[in-house]
N, C-alpha and C positions, 0 to 999 in steps of 0.2 A: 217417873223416869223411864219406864218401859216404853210406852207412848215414845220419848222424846229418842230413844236408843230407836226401836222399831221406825219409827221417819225418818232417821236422819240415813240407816243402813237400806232403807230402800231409796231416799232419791240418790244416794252413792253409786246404788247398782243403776236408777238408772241414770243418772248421767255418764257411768262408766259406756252402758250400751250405747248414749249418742255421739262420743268421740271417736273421731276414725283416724287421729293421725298424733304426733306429741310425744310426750314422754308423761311418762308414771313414777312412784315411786313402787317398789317392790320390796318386800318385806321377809324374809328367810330366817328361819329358825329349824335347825336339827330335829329331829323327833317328833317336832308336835303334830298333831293331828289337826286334821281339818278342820274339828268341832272345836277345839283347844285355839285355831287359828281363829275364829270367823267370831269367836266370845271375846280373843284378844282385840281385834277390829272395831267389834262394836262397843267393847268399852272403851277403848281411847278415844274413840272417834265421839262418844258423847262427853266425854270428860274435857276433851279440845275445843266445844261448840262455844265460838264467843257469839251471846247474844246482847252484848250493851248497846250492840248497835242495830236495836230492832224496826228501825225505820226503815230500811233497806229494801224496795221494790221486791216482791217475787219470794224468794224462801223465809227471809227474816234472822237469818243467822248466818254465820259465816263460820270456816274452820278454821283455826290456829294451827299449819300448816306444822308446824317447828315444835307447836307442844303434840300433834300427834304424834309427828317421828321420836319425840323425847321419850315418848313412854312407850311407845313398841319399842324402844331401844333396849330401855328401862327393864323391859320384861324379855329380852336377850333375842330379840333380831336383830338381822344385821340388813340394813337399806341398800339399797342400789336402783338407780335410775334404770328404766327399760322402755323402749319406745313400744306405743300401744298396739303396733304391729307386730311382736314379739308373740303375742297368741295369746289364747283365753286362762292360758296359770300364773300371769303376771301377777295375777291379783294376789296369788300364795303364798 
């Protein structure tokens, strides 16, 4: 599962570096820390990964968009849209 966390949180970052215009979602939570942030990320983001549909050209998994937001929800962030032009702490 490390493997599967460790891939999926780097093509995130990079696909995040090759978008240059769009919107985001954005993720906020009072108090927590960076490290506390970016462990919450990557584990929702692997727990979200639907791969039944591993025919798919190119990465072979796709994200469940709505069970990511459920569970950063879940673990008490609050979402909000932000365009990518908003600057490099959307991601926080």
């Amino acid at each position: 599962m490390t493997v599967r966390v460790t891939s999926a949180a780097l093509l995130l970052m990079l696909l995040s570096g090759c978008a240059s215009t769009g919107t985001m979602w954005v993720f906020d939570k009072a108090g927590a820390t960076d490290a506390q942030v970016k462990r919450d990320r990557a584990e929702c983001f692997a727990e979200s990964i639907d791969t039944e549909d591993s025919n798919r050209a190119g990465v072979g998994f796709k994200l469940n968009r709505e069970a990511y937001r459920a569970c950063m929800e879940g673990r008490g962030y609050r979402v909000r849209v932000a365009t990518i032009a908003d600057g490099p702490t959307v991601w926080r």
